[in-house]
C-alpha positions as CSV (number, residue, x, y, z in Angstrom):
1,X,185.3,-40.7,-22.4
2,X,185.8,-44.6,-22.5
3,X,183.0,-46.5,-24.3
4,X,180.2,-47.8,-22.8
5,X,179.8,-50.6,-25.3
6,X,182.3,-52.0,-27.9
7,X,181.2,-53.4,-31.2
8,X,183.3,-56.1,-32.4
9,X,183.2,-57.3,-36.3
10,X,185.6,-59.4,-37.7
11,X,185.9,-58.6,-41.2
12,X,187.1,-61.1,-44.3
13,X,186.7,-59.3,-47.8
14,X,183.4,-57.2,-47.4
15,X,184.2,-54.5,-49.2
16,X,180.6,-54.5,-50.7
17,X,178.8,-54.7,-46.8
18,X,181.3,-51.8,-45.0
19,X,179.1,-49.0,-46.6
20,X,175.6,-50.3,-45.3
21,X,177.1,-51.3,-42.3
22,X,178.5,-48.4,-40.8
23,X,175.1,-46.5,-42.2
24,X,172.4,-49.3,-40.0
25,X,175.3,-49.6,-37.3
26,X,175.1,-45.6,-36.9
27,X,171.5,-45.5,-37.4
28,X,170.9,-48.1,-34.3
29,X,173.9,-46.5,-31.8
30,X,173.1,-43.2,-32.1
31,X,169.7,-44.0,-31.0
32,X,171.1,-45.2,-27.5
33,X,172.8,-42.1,-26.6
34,X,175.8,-44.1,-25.5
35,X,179.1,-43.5,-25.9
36,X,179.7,-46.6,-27.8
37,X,183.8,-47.9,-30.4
38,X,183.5,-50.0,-33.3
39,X,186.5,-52.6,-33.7
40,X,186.9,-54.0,-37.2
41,X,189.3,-56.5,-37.6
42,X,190.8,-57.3,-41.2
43,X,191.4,-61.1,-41.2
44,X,193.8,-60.8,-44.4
45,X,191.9,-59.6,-46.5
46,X,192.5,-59.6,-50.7
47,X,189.7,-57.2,-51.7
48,X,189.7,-52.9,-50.2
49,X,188.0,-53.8,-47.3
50,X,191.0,-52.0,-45.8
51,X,191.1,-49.2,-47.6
52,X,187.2,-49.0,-47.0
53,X,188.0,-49.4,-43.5
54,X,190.9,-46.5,-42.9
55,X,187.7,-44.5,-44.8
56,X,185.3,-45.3,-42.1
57,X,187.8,-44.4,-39.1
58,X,188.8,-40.8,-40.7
59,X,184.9,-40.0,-41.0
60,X,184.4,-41.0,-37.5
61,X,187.1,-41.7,-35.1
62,X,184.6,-44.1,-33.1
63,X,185.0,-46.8,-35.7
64,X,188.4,-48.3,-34.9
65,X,190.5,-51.2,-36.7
66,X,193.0,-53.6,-36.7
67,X,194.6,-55.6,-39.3
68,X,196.0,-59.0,-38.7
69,X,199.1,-60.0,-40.5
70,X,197.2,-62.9,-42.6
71,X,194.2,-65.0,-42.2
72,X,194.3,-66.2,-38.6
73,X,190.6,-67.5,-39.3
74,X,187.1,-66.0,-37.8
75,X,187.1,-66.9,-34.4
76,X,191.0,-65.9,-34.0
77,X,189.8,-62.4,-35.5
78,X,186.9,-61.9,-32.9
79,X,189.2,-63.0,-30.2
80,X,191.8,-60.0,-31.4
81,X,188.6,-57.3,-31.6
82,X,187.7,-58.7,-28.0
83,X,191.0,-58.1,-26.5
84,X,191.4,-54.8,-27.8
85,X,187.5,-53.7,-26.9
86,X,187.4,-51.3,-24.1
87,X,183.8,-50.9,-23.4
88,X,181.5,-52.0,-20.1
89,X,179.8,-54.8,-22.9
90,X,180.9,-56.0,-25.9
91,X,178.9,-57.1,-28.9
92,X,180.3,-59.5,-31.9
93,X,178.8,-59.8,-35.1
94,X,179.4,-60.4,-38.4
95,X,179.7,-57.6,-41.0
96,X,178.0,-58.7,-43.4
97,X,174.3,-58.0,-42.0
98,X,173.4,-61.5,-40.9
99,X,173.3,-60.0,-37.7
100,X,171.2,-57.5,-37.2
101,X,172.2,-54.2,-35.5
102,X,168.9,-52.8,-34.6
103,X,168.7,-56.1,-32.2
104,X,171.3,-54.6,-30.0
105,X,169.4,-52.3,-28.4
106,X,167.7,-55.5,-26.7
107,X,170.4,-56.9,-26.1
108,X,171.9,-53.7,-23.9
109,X,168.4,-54.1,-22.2
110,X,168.8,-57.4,-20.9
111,X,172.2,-56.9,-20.1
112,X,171.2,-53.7,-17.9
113,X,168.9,-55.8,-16.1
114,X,171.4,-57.9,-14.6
115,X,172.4,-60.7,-17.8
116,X,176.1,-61.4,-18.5
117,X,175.5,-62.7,-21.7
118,X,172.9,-62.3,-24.5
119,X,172.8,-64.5,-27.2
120,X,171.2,-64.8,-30.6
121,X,169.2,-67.8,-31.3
122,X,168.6,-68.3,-34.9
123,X,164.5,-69.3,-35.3
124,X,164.8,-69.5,-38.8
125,X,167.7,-68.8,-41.3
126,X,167.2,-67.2,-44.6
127,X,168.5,-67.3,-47.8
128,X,170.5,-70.8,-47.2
129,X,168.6,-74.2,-48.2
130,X,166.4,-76.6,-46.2
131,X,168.6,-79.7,-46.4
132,X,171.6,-76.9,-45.0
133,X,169.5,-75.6,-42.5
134,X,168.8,-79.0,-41.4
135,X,172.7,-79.9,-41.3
136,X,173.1,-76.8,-39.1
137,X,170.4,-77.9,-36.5
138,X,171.2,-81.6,-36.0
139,X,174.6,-80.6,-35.3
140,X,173.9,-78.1,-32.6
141,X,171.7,-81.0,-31.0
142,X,174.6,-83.3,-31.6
143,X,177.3,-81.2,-30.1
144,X,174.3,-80.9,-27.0
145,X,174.6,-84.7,-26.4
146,X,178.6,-85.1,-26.8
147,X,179.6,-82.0,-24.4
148,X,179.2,-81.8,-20.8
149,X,178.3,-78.1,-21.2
150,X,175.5,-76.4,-22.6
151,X,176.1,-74.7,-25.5
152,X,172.7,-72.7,-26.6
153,X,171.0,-74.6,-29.1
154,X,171.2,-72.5,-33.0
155,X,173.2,-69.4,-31.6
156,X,176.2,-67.8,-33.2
157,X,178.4,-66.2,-32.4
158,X,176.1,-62.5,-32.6
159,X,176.3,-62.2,-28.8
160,X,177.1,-59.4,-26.1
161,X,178.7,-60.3,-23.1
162,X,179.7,-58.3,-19.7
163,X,183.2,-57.1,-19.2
164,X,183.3,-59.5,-16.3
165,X,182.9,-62.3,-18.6
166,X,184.9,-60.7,-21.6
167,X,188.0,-60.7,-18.5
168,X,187.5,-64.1,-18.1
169,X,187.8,-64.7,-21.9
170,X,191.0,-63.5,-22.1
171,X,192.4,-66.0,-19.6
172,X,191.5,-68.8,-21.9
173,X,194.0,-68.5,-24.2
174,X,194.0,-71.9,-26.5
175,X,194.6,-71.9,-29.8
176,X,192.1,-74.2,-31.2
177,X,189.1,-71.7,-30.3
178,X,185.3,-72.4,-30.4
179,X,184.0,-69.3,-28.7
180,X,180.6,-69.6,-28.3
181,X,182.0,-72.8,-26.6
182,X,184.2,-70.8,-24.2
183,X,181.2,-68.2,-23.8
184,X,179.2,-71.4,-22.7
185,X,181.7,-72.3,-20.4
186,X,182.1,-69.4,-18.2
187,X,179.1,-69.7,-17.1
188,X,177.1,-66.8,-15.1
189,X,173.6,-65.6,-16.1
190,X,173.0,-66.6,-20.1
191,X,169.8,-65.5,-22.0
192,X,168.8,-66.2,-25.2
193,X,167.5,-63.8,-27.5
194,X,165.3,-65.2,-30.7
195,X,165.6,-63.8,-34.1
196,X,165.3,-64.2,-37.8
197,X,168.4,-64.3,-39.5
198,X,168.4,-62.8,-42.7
199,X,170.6,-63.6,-45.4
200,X,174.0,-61.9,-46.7
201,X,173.1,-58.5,-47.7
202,X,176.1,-58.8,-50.8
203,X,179.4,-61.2,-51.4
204,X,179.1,-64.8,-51.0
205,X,179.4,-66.4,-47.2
206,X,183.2,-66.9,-46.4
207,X,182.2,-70.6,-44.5
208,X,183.1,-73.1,-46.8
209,X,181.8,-76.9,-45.6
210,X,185.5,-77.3,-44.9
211,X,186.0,-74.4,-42.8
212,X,182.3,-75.7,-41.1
213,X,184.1,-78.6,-40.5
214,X,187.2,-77.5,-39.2
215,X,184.6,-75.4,-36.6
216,X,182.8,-78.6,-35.9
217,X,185.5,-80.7,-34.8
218,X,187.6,-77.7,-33.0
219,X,184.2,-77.5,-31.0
220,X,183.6,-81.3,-30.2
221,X,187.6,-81.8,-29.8
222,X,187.7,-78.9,-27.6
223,X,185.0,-79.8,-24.9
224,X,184.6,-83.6,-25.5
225,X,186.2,-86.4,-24.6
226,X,183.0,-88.6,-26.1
227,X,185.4,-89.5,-28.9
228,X,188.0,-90.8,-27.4
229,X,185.8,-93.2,-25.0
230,X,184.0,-94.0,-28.3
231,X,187.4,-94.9,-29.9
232,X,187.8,-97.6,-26.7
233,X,184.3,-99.0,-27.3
234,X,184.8,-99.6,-30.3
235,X,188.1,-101.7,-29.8
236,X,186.3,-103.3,-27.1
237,X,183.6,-104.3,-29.1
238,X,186.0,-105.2,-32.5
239,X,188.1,-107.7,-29.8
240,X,184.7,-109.1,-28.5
241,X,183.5,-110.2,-31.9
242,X,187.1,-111.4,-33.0
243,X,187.2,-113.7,-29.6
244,X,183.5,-115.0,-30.4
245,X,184.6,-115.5,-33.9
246,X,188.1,-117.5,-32.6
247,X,185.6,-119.3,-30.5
248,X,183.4,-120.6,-33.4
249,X,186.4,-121.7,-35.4
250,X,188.0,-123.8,-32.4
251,X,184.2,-125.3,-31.8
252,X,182.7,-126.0,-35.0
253,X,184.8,-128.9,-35.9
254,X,183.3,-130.5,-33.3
255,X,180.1,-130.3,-34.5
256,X,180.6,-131.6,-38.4
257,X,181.5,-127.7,-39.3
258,X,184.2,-126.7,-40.6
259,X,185.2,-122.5,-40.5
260,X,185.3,-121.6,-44.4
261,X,188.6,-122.0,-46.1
262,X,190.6,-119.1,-48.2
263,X,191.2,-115.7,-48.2
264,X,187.6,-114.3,-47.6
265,X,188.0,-114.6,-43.5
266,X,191.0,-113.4,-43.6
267,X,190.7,-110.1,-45.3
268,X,187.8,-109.1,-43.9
269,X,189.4,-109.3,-40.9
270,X,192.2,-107.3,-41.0
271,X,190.7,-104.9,-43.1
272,X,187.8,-104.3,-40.2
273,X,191.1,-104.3,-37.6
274,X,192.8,-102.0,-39.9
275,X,190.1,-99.5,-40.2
276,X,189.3,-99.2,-36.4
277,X,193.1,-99.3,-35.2
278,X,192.9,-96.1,-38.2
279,X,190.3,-94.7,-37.1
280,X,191.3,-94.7,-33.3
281,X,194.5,-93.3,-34.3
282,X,193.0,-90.1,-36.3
283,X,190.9,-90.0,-33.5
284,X,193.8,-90.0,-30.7
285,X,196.3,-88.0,-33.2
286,X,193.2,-85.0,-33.1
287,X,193.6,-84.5,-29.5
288,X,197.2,-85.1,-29.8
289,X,197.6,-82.0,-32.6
290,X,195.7,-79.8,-30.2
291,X,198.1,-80.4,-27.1
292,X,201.4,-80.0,-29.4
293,X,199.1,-76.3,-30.8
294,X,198.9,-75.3,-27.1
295,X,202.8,-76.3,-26.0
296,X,204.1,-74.4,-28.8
297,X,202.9,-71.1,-27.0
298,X,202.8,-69.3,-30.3
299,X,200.9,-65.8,-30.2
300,X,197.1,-66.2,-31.4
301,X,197.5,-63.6,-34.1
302,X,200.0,-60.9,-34.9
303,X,198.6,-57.5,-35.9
304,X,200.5,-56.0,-38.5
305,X,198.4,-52.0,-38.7
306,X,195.7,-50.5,-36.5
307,X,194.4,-47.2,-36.1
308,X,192.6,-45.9,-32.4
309,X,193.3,-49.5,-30.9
């Protein structure tokens, strides 16, 4: 019988959360009295989450797994598990316990009544810092004002979504992916669902700030062409002070001043040029990188072992 819902969990060295997992995910779905598949997906791995993984599929044939040939990063690895779900809904969420499984039953409510998509909304995060917590919000309101699309304010990606909208997924094939972006996107009927996210049940969180980063600017570069126009304001705005500027220095003479002699003028000019031709240019070369990613044509991921995919 082909599954009503598929659970989709990318998995990155959590060898400590597979146990308690598969106990609160079995715990909740069994509950439903659905016929429901769970796809883990190693991202490369170093640790046995593997091995714990092979374990969970032998005891019960409904949790299924992939393994990608190396790290293809987090939102490549939900992408794989969403291509290879086969369920009516599909449900991502991380595996290790930040996203609650009891909450799905909800979810499948909202969904039965006619929603295509039902997302988490994070009210309150714990076991990260204030000042973090903080950093997380502002950018969410940030990204609000800089796309054209509304991406839900403090949601993850712990969402479910239709098969309808899960087909439409897999037609947006780019490489630099920002899927609660591309979730966003799509459109159709969206509802939020509020929650307390709890912290990491074991292991520390696999989002350094440089992999936060990299998410950050894949999700402004990938639906915003605010930077680009900001790049041109700026070098309208540079050129408008340096014309006022050669104005003053062709008038003042005129007026018993002189414009100040030496080097100080000088430098500080072509070091403000210098930084916003830069600047412009890491600006331009961002969206450039992306189109060279997406003429290469290069598979997302490669999956090197599954077992019931």
């Amino acid at each position: 019988m082909a599954p009503t819902l598929s659970i989709v969990i990318p998995v990155f060295n959590e060898q400590e959360n597979l146990p308690e997992l598969q106990r609160r995910l079995l715990e909740s779905f069994d509950k439903l009295a659905i016929p429901f598949e769970v796809i883990l997906v190693d991202d490369g791995s170093k640790d046995r989450s593997r091995e714990f993984m092979k374990e969970l599929h032998k005891k019960d044939p409904r949790f299924c797994w992939l393994a990608l040939s190396r790290n293809f990063g987090h939102q490549t690895a939900i992408t794989a598990g969403m291509d290879a779900a086969r369920g009516d809904a599909v449900v991502v969420m991380d595996a290790d316990l930040q996203d609650p499984p009891e909450l799905v039953q909800q979810m499948i409510a909202r969904w039965q009544a006619g929603a295509e998509v039902v997302y988490g909304v994070r009210e309150e995060r714990l076991g990260i810092s204030r000042w973090r917590q903080g950093i997380y919000r502002s950018f969410y309101r940030i990204m609000r004002r800089l796309t054209p699309i509304e991406i839900p304010l403090d949601s993850g990606d712990f969402r479910l979504v239709s098969r309808r909208v899960l087909d439409d997924l897999k037609r947006m094939p780019e490489r630099n992916r920002y899927v609660r972006g591309l979730v966003a996107w799509a459109g159709y009927r969206q509802e939020g669902l509020p929650y307390v996210r709890p912290g990491r049940h074991a292991g520390a969180a696999k989002y350094t700030w440089a992999k936060l980063l990299r998410l950050a600017a894949d999700g402004v570069f990938s639906f915003s062409y605010v930077p680009l126009r900001a790049a041109t304001w700026l070098g309208f705005v540079v050129t408008a002070l340096g014309f006022l500027y050669g104005l003053y220095a062709l008038v003042a003479p005129f007026f018993g001043k002189s414009t100040p002699p030496g080097w100080t003028s000088t430098v500080i000019l072509v070091l403000v040029l210098g930084g916003v031709q830069l600047i412009t240019l890491g600006i331009i070369g961002s969206y450039i990188g992306r189109i060279f990613d997406e003429v290469k044509q290069r598979p997302l991921y490669l999956v090197a072992e599954k077992e019931g995919i």
